[in-house]
C-alpha positions in Angstrom: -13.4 -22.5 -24.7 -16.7 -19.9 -24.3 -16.1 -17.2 -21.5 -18.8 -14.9 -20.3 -19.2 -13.0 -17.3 -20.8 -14.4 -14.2 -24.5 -13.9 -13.9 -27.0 -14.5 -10.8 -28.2 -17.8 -12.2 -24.3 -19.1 -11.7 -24.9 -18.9 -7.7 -26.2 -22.2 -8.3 -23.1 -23.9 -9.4 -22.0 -22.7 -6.0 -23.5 -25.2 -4.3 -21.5 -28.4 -6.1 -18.8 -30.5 -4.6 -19.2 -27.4 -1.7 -15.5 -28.5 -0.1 -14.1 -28.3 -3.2 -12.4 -24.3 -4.5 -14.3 -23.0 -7.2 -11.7 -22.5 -10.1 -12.3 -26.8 -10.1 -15.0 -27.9 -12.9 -18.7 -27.1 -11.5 -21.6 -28.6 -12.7 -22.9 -31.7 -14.1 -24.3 -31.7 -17.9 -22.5 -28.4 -18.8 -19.2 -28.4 -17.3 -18.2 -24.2 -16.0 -14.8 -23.3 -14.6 -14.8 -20.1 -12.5 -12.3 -17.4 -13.3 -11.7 -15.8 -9.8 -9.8 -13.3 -9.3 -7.0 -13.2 -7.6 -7.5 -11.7 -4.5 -11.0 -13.9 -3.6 -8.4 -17.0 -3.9 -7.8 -17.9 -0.8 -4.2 -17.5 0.2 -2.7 -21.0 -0.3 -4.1 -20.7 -4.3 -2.6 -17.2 -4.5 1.1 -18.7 -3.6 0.6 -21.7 -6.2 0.3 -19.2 -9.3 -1.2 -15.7 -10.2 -3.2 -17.0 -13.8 -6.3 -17.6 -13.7 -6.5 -21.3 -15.1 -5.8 -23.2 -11.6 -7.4 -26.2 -12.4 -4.5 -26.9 -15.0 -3.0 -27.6 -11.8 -5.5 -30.5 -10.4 -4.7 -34.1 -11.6 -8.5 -34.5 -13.2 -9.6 -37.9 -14.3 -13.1 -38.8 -15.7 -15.2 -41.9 -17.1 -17.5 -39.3 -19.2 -16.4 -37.7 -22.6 -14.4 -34.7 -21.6 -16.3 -31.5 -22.6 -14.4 -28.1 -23.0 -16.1 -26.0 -20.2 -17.5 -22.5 -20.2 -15.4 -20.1 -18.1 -17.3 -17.6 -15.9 -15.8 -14.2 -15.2 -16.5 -13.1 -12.1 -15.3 -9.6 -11.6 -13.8 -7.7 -8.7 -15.6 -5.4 -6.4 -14.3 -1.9 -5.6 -15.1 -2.6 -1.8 -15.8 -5.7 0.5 -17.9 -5.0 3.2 -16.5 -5.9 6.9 -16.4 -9.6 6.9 -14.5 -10.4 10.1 -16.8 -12.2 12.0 -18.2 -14.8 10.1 -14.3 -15.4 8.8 -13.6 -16.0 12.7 -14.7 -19.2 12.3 -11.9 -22.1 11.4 -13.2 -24.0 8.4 -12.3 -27.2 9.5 -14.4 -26.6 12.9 -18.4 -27.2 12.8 -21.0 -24.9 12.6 -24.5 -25.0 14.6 -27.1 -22.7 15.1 -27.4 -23.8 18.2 -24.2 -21.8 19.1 -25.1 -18.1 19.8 -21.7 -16.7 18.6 -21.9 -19.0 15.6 -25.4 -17.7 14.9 -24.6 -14.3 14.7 -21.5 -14.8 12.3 -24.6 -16.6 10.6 -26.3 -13.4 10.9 -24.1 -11.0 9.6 -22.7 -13.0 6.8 -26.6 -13.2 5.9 -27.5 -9.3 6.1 -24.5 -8.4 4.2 -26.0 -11.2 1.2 -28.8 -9.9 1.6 -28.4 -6.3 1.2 -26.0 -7.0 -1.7 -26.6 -5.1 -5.2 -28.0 -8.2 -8.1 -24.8 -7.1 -9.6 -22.7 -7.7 -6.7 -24.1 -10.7 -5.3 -21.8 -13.3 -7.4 -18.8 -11.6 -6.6 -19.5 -11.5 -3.4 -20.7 -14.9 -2.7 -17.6 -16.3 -4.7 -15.4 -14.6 -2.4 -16.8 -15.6 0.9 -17.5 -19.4 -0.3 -13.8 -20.7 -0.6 -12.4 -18.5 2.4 -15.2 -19.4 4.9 -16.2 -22.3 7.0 -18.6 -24.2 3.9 -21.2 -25.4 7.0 -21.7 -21.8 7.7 -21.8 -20.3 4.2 -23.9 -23.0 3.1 -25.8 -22.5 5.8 -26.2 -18.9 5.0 -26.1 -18.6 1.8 -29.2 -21.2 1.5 -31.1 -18.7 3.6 -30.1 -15.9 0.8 -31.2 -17.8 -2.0 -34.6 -18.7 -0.1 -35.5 -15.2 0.9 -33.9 -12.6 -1.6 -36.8 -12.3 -4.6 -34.0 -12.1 -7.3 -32.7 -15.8 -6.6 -35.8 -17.8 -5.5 -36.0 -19.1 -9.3 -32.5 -20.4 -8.5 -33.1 -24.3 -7.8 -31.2 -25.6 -5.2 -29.9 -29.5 -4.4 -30.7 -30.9 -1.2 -29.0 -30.6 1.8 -28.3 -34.4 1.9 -26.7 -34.1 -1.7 -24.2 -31.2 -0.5 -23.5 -33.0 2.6 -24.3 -36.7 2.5 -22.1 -37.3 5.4 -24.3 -36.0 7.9 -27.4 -38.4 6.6 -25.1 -41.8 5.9 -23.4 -44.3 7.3 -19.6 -43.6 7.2 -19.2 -46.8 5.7 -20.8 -45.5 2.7 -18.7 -43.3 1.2 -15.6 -46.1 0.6 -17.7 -47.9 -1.3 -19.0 -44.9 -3.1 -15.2 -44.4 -4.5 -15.2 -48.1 -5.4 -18.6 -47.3 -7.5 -17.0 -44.6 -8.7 -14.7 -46.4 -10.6 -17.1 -48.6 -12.6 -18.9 -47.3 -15.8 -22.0 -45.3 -15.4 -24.1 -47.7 -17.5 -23.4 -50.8 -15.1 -22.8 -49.1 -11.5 -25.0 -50.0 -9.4 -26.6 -47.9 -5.7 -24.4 -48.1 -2.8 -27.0 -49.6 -0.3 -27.1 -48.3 3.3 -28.3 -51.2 5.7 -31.3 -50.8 7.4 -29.7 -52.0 10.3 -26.2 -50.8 11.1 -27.1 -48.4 14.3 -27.2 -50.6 17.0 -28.6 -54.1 18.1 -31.8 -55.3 19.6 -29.9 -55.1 23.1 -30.7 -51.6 22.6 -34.8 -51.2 22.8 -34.5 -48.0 21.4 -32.8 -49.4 18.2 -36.5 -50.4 17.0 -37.0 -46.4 16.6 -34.7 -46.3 14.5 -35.8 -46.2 11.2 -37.9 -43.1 11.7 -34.7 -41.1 13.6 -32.2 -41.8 11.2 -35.1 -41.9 8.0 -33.2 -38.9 5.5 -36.5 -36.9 4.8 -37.3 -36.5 8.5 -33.7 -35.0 8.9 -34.0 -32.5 5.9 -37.2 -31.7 7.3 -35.3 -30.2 10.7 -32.8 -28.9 8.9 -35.2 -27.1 6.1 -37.3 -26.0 9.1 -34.4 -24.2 10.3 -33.1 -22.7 7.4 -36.6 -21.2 6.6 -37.2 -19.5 10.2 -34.3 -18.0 11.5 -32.8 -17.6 15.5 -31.0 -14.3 15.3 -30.0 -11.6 12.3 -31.3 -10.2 10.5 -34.3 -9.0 12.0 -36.5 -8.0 9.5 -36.0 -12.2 8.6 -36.8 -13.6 12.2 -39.6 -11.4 12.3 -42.1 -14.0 10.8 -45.5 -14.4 11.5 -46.6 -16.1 14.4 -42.8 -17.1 14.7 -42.8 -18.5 18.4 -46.3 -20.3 18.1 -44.6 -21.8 15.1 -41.5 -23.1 16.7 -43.7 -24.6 19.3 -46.3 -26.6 17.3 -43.9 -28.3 14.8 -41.5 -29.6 17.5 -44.9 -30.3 19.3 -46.6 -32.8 16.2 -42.8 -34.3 15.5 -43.0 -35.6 19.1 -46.6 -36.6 19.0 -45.6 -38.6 15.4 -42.6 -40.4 17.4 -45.2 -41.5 20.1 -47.0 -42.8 17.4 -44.3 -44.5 15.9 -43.3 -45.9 19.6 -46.8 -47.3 20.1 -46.6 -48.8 16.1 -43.5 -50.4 17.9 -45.0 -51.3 21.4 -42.7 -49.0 23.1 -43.7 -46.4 25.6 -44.0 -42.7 25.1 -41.2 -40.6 25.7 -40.4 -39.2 29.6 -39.4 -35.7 29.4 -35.5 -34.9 30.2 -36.9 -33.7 33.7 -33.8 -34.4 36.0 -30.9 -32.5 34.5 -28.6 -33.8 37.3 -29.2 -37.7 37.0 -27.4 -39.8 34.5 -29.0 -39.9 30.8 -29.9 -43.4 30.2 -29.6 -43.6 26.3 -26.7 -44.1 24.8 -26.4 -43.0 21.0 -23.1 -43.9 18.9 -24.0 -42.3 15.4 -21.2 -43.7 13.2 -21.0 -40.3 11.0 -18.8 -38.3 9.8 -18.5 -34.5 10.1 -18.9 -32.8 6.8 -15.8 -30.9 7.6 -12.5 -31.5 9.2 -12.7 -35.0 8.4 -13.4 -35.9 12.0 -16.7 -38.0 13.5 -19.3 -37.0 15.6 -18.5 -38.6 19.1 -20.8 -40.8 21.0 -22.6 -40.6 24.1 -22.5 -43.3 26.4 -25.4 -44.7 28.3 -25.5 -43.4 31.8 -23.5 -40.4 31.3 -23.9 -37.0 33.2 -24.5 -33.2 32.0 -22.1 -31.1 33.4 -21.1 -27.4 33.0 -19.9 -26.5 29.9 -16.9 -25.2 30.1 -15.3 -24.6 26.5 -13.3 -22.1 24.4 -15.4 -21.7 21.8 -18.1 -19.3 23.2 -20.1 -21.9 24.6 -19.6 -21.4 28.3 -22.9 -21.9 30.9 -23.5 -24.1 33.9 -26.0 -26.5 34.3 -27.5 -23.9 37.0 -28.0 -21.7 34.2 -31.1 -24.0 32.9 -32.5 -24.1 35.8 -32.3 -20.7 36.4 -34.2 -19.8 33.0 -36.6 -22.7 33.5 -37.9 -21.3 36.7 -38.3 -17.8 35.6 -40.5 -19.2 32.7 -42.9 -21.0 34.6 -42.6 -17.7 36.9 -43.8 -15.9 34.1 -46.3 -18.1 33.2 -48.1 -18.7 36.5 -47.7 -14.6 36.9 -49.7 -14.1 33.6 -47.0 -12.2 32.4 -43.0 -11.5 31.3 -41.2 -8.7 32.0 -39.3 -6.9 28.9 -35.9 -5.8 28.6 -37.3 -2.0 29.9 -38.4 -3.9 32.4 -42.3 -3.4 31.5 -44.7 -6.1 32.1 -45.8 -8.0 28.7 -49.1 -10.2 29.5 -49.3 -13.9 28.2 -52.7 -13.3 26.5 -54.5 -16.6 25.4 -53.7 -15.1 21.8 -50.6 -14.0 21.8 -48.7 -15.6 24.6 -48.0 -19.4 23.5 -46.0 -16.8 20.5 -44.5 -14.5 23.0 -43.3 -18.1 25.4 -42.2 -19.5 21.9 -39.5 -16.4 21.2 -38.2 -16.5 25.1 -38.0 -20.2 25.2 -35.9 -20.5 21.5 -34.2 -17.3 22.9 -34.3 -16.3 18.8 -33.9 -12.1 18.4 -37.8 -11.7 18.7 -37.3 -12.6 22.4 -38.5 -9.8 25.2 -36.1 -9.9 27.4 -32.8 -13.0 26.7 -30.4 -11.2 29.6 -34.0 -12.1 31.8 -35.2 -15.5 30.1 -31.9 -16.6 28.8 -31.5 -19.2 26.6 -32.8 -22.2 27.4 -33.7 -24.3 24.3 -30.3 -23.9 22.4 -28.0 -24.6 25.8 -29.9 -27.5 26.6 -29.1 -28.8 23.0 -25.6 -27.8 23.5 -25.2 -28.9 26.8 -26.1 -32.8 25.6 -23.9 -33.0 22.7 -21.2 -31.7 24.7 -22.1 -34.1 27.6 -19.2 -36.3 26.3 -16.6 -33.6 26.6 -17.9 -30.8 28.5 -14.2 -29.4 29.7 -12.4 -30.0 25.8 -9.9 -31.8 27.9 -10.0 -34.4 25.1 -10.5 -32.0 22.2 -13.7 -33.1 20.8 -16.1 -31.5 19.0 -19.8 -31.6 19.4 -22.6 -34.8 19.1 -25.4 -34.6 16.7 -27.5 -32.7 18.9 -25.3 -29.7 18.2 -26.7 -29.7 14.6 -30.4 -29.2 12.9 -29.1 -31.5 10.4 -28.4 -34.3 13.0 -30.3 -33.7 16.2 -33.1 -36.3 15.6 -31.4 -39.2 14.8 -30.7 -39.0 19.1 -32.9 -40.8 21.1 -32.5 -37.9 23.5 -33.9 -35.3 21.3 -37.3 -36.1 21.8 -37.2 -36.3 26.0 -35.4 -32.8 25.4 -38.3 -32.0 23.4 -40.8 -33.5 25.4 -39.4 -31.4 28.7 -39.4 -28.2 26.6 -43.3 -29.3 25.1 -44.1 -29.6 29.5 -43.7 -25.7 29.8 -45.5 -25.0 26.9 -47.9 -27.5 27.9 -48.3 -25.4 31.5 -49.1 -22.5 29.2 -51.8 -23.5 27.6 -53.6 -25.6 30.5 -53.5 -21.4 32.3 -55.2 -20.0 29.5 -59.2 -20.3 29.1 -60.5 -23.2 27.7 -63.2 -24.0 24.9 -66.1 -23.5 24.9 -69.1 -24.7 22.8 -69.3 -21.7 21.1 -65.3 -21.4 20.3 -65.6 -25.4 18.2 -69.5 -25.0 16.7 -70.4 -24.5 13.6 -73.9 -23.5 13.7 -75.8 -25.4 10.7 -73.2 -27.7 9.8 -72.6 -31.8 10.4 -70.0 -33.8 9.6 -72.5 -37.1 8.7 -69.5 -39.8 7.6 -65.8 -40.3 7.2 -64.3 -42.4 5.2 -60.9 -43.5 3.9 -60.3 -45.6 0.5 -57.5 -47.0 -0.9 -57.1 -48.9 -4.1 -57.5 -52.6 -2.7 -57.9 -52.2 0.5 -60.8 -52.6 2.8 -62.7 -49.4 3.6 -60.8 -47.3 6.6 -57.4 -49.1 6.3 -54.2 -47.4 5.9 -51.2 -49.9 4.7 -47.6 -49.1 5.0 -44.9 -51.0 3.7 -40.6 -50.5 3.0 -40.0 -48.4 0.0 -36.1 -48.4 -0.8 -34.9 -45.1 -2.9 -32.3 -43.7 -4.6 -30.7 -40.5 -4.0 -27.5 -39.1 -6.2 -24.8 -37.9 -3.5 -22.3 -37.7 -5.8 -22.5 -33.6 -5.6 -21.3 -33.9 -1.6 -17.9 -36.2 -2.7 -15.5 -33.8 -2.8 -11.9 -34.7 -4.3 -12.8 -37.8 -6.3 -13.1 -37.7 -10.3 -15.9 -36.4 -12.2 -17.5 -39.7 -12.7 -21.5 -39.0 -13.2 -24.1 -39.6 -10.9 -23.1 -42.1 -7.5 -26.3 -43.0 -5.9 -27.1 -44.2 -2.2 -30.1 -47.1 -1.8 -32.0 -45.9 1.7 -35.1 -47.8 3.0 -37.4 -45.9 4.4 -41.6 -45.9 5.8 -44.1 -45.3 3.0 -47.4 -45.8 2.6 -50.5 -46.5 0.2 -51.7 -43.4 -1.1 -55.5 -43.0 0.1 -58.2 -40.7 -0.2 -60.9 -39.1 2.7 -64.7 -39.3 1.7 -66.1 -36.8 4.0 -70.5 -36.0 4.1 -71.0 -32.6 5.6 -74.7 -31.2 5.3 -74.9 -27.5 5.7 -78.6 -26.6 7.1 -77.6 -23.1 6.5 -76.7 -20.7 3.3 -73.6 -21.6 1.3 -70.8 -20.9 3.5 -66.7 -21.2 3.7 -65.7 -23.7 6.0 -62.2 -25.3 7.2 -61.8 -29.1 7.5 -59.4 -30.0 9.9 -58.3 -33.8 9.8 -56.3 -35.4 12.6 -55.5 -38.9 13.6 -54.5 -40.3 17.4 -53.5 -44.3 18.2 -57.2 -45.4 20.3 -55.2 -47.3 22.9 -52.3 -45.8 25.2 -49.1 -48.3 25.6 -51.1 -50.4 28.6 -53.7 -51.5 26.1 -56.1 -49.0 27.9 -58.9 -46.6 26.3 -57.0 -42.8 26.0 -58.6 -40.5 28.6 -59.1 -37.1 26.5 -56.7 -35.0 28.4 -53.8 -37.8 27.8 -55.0 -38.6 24.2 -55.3 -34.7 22.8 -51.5 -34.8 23.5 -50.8 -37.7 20.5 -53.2 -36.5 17.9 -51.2 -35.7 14.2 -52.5 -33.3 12.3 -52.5 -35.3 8.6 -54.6 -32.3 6.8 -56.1 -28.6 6.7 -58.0 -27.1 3.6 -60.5 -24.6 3.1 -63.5 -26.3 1.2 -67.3 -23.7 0.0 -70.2 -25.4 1.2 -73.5 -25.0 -0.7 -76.5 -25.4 1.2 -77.8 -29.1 1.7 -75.4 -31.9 1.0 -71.7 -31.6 0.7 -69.1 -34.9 -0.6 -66.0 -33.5 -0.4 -63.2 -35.8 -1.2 -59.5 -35.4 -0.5 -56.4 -37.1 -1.8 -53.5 -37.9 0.9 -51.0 -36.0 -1.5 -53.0 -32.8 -1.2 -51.9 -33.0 2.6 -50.9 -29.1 4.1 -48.0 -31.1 6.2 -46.2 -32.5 3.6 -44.2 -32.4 0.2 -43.6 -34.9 -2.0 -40.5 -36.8 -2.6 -39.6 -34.4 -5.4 -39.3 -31.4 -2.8 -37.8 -33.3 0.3 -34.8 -34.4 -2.2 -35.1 -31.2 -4.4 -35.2 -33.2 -7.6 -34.4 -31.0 -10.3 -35.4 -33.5 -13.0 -39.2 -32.6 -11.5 -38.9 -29.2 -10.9 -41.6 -26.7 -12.0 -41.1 -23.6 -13.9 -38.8 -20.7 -12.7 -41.7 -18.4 -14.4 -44.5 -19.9 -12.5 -45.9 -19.1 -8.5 -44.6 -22.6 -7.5 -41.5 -22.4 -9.1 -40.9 -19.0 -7.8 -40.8 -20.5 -4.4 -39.0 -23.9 -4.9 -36.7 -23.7 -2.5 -38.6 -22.7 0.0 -41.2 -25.1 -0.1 -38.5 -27.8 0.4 -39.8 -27.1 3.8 -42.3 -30.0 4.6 -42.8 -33.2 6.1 -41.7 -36.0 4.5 -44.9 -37.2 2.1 -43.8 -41.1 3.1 -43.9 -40.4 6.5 -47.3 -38.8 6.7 -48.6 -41.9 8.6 -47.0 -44.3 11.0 -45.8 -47.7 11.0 -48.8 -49.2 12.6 -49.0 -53.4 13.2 -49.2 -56.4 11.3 -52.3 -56.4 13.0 -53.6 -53.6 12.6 -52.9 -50.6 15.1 -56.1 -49.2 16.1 -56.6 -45.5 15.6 -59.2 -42.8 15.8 -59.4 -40.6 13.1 -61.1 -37.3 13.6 -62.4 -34.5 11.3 -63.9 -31.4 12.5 -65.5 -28.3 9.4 -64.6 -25.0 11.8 -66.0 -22.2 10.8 -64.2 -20.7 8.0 -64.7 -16.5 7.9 -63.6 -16.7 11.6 -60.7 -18.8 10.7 -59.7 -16.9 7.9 -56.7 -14.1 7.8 -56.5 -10.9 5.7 -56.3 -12.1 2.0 -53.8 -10.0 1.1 -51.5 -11.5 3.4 -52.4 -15.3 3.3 -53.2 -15.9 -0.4 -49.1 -16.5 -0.8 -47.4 -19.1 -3.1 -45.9 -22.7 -1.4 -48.9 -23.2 0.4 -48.1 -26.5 0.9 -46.8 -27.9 4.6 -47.8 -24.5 5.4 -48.8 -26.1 8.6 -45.8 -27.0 9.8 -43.6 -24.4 8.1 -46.2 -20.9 7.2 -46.5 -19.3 4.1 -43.5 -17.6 2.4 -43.4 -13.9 3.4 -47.4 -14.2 4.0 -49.1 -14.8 7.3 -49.9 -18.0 8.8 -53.2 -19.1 6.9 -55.1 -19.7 9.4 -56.6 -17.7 12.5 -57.1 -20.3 14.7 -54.4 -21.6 17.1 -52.0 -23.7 16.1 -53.1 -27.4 16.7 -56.5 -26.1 17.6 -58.7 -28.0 18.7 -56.5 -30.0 20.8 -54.2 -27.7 21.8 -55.4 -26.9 25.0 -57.9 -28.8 27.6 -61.2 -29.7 27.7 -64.3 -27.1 29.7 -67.0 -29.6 30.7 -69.8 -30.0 28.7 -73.5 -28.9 29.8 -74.9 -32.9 31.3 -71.5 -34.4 31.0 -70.0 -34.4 34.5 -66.5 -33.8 33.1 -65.2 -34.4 29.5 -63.3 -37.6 30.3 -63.4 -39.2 26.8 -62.9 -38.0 23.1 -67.1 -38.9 22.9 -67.4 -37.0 25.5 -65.5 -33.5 23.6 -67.9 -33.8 20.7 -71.1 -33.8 22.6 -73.6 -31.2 21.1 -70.7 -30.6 18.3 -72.0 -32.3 15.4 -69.3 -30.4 13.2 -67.5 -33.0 14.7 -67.1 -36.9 14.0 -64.9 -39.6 14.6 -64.1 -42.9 13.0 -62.3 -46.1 13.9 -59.5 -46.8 11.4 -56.4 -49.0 11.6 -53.3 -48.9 10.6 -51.5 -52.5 8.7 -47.9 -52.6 8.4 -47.2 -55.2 5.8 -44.0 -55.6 5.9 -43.2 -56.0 2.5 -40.5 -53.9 0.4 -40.3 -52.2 -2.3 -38.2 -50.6 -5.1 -39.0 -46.7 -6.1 -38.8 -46.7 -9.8 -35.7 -45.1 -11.2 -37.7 -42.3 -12.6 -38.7 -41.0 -9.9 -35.1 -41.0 -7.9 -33.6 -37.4 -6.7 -31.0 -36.2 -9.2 -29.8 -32.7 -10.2 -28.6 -31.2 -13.6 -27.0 -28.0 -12.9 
């Protein structure tokens, strides 16, 4: 048996069977056994025996040709640092951001990672990962390995293969251990049911393909792990952190109204009346990763009360209101007050960023004793709307966790209430004017979208099914290979954008900004502007030189700056580029993304009709210091920014629609999307549809998620 000492690639094997103690077999094609010692065991290992072989004494059993496996050394450290808090937490108890108190054990258990020596780091990961609650260190040390320079080469698995029970049907896994017993060569996927929510007595049950899809769910959980709430500061702090918060939650619920319309449902109604019963009902039929317990459901009908809980999550309903009305105070006053109790104005630049920080009440905030903490009480305040008093000892509803939150129908009227304030924000700035959206000497002359046999400004979507290996999350079952779950999920056929831009000027940079909005609202009616700037999706953003005269510029749907591809949603490691390369170098963190298959909506067998706009914005005014936005993962940088860079682009986030219309000179008032490109030929729009097919599909094996390490 080959022993060596523990090196900072090994954090990786960390991240296997992440229930399971560490002196078990890690890994998948080379087999490691960590050699801990013995005080990092936690106490009921230290009691069985002193050596350092423990797995001797774990009944092991195995289809695959048993391997002899590399024991890692990991050696003691002189000192631990102080500990204590994030150890507070019981490890069979969840874990959620959402939580202040649990956020700062987050916190602390992150600085001290972070401000760990290279040499130090394994030790002091190993100790903390079989003592603490795994949620939590997971949690945290993700974050680590996403942010320290020294592990960002380190590829990571997916959240859904650490953790499957958060993404699958409880059901699952019993039949995963009955899979697990068949040969590798003839097992076959464990298929989760596309149906298995609710019935069609539920309306909302037809939306539920794109809240419980598994890539939109990493992507809320990824978002999360890449911009922090509280410690360490010198984290939090990212660019444009606030604006950020706001315009991704923003674009997920203008996709889900676009996904409601696909599905002839109405928009969301914001979670305006916090004292009337909550009509939707959501039974999630999941398991907590930990303590073996489910998440409870919410009934339809039921009530938000005060929460009034042991667990540091204490506040009254009074308490929201409270904060709600001091930020529309602030906001109609032009202003917040700080925690010196200075005034800070809501400029038209920097306010929707400064509103962002006091409405996620994250450590940037100006003044949380002031503003409080709105966003995350709200979230708690529903998924303990089942329990509030603990009198029947239950723990938190998915919308206590990033990783669950969406699959509830009530996350997006929570969403859309918290989108109203920003909303109130930006209609109290100034508006645009022709010279903020021209471009002198440049017009966008046609659009276009192609796709291989399809007619000319048709998008098709169809059911995909995929694979993805969760046999990493099954803790306690034999080493048996790979275990993969079958998920059906949106996709669509990949298509290109033909856009004709003439330049009238001298070559010049320019931005092409590409959005798309359904052309009917739920009635059947024409969208007024000011109602329809609220549902367009931004599918695109790139930087493009044009020469003087005619410009074809043509754009592949892959390219897209909100997504990543399937590869980087699931973190498949059998795709992964190289450590030594930009885009290798950041890996993990541009896991951060939109799901590629869900760039565009359902749409009709029909044909959904939709309007599809690009504008070419000026590109030296939009532009930010190269020095600062020329950073690696550039993809999804829309949704998620640029890895310790600034946001790439000077403009406002969802600009131009992120704010209402100033009339037009000759045009009594800007009533129609027409009427918001007059005298803006930089500007075009052009009817497209959108034809679900209905038809499934099977993702070729190849291209499945799967992991070596």
């Amino acid at each position: 048996m080959a022993v060596r000492e523990a090196k900072i690639e090994d954090l990786a094997y960390l991240f296997d069977r992440p229930t399971e103690p560490l002196f078990i077999e890690k890994g998948k094609d080379q087999k490691v056994v960590f050699d801990v010692p013995v005080d990092y065991r936690p106490d009921r290992y230290k009691q069985l025996m002193t050596k350092a072989d423990l797995s001797a004494n774990f009944i092991h059993f195995s289809v695959e040709i048993p391997t002899k496996p590399t024991t890692i050394r990991v050696k003691q450290l002189y000192k631990l640092p102080d500990l204590s808090l994030p150890l507070s937490l019981d490890k069979n108890k969840p874990f959620t951001v959402f939580n202040s108190h649990h956020s700062a054990m987050a916190g602390r258990l992150i600085a001290v990672l972070m401000e760990a020596p290279k040499d130090e780091l394994v030790s002091l990961a190993v100790y903390c990962r079989d003592r603490m609650n795994p949620l939590l260190f997971f949690y945290a040390m993700s974050v680590v390995m996403i942010h320290r320079p020294d592990t960002r080469t380190i590829q990571l698995p997916s959240h859904v293969e650490m953790f499957p029970k958060l993404y699958m049907h409880s059901s699952i896994f019993s039949r995963a251990r009955e899979e697990a017993f068949v040969l590798p060569d003839i097992r076959e996927p464990v298929e989760i049911p596309q149906d298995y929510m609710a019935s069609n007595l539920d309306f909302e049950h037809k939306m539920a393909y794109f809240r419980e899809d598994i890539g939109v769910n990493i992507f809320h959980w990824h978002w999360h792990l890449v911009n922090l709430p509280n410690e360490p500061p010198s984290m939090v702090k990212r660019d444009r952190r606030g604006e950020l918060f706001y315009y991704m939650h923003q674009q997920i619920l203008a996709r889900y109204n676009f996904e409601r319309f696909s599905n002839r449902i109405n928009r969301v109604t914001p979670l305006t009346h916090w004292n009337e019963p909550i009509l939707e009902g959501y039974f999630p039929k999941l398991d907590n990763a930990v303590g073996g317990r489910v998440f409870p459901a919410r009934s339809p009908n039921t009530k938000l009360k005060n929460v009034q809980r042991n667990d540091y999550t204490p506040f009254h309903i009074e308490d929201l209101e409270r904060w709600r009305d001091r930020l529309f105070l602030a906001i109609h006053s032009g202003f917040v007050i700080n925690k010196d109790g200075q005034q800070v104005r809501l400029t038209e630049t920097d306010g929707i960023d400064i509103l962002g920080n006091l409405i996620e009440a994250n450590s940037l905030s100006k003044n949380r004793t002031l503003y409080g903490n709105l966003y995350n009480k709200g979230h708690m305040a529903i998924a303990y709307a089942h329990d509030p008093d603990n009198r029947y000892l239950e723990d938190f509803g998915v919308m206590g966790d990033v990783a669950t939150a969406m699959r509830d129908p009530i996350f997006y009227r929570w969403h859309c209430y918290i989108n109203c304030i920003f909303q109130e924000f930006k209609a109290a700035i100034p508006r645009y004017t022709i010279q903020n959206l021209k471009f002198e000497n440049v017009t966008v002359q046609s659009i276009e979208v192609t796709a291989s046999g399809l007619p000319s400004n048709e998008f098709e979507t169809f059911w995909q099914k995929s694979d993805v290996d969760f046999s990493r999350g099954l803790d306690f079952i034999p080493r048996v290979g790979p275990v993969y779950a079958r998920f059906t999920h949106l996709q669509h056929t990949p298509f290109s954008y033909k856009i004709k831009v003439q330049n009238d000027g001298v070559s010049q940079m320019g931005t092409v900004r590409i959005f798309i909005a359904p052309k009917y609202d739920e009635k059947g009616l024409a969208f007024m502007f000011e109602d329809q700037r609220h549902f367009f999706v931004e599918l695109d953003k790139f930087s493009t030189q044009l020469k003087s005269g005619r410009n074809e510029i043509e754009r592949r749907s892959t390219e897209s700056s909100v997504t990543i591809p399937f590869e980087k949603t699931y973190q498949n490691m059998d795709n992964v580029p190289s450590p030594n390369t930009p885009d290798g170098s950041a890996f993990n963190c541009c896991g951060c993304g939109w799901p590629q298959n869900m760039l565009i909506a359902k749409g009709t067998p029909e044909g959904l009709p939709c309007e599809l706009f690009v504008m070419v914005s000026n590109g030296v005014i939009d532009q930010v210091d190269k020095s600062q936005g020329d950073g690696t993962c550039k993809n999804a940088s829309s949704y998620c920014g640029v890895l310790d860079k600034k946001y790439p682009d000077a403009r406002a986030m969802g600009y131009p629609f992120d704010r209402p219309a100033e009339d037009r000179p000759g045009v009594k008032k800007v009533e129609t999307l027409q009427d918001f490109l007059q005298d803006l030929p930089n500007m075009a729009v052009r009817d497209v549809t959108i034809k679900f097919t209905g038809r499934e599909e099977v993702r070729p094996p190849s291209s499945g998620a799967g992991t070596r390490f």
